[in-house]
C-alpha positions in Angstrom: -27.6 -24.3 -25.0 -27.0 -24.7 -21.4 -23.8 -23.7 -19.7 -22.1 -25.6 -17.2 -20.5 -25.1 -14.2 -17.2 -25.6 -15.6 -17.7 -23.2 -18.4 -19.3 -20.6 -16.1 -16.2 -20.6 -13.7 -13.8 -19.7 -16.6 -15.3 -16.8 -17.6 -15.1 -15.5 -14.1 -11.9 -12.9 -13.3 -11.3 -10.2 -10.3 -10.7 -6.9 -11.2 -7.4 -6.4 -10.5 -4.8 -9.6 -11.8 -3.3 -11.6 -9.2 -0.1 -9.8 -9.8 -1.2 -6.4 -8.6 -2.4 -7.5 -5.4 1.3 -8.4 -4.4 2.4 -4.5 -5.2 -0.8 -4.1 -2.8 0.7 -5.7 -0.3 3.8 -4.0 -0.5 1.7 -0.6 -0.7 0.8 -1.6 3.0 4.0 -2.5 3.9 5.5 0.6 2.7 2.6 3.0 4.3 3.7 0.7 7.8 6.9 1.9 7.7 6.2 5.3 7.1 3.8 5.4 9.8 5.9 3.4 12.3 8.9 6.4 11.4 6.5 8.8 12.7 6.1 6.6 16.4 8.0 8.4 19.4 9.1 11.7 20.7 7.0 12.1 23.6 8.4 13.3 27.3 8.8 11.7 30.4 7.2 14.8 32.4 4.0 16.9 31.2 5.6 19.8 31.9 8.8 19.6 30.1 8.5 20.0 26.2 10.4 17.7 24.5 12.4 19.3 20.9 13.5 15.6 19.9 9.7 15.3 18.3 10.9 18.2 15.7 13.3 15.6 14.1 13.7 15.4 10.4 12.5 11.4 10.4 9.2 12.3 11.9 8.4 16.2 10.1 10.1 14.9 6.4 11.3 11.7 5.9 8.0 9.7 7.0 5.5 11.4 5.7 7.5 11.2 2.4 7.5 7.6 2.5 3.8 7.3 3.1 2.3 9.8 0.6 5.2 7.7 -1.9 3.1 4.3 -0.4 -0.4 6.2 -1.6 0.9 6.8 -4.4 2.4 3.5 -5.0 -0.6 1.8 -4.4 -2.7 3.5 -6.7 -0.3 2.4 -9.4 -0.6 -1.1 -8.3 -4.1 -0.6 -8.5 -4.0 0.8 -12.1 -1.3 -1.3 -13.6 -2.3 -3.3 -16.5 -1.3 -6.7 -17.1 1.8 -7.5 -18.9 -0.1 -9.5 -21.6 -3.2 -11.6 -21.8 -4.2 -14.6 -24.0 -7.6 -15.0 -25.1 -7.6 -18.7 -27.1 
């Protein structure tokens, strides 16, 4: 028995379902964010050290956010489908 093409091609699947990589995509979103929230406090002059950088978005709040994208996107990675038919 031979297989065809056809046949061959429905038997192929990726390893994680199509649903998944669009919490993937969020997961990079998310991680963007969290990094972008860590952008900034730098002085104007070298010799003048600048406190604003000690802020509670860039020592707490972002890092939260991106260890929560980590985190989210190995979920997305492990998620199983909802449900799968196999007629």
């Amino acid at each position: 028995m031979a297989v065809t093409k056809n046949e061959s091609l429905k038997e192929f699947e990726f390893a994680i379902p199509k649903e998944n990589y669009k919490y993937l995509i969020i997961t990079f979103v998310i991680i963007i964010v969290g990094f972008l929230l860590m952008i900034g406090g730098k002085s104007e002059d070298p010799n003048v050290f600048n406190y604003e950088m000690f802020n509670t978005q860039r020592i707490t709040i972002a890092p939260i956010i991106v260890v929560f994208g980590f985190a989210f996107g190995i979920w997305a990675i492990m998620k199983k489908p909802k449900s799968v038919n196999n007629l």
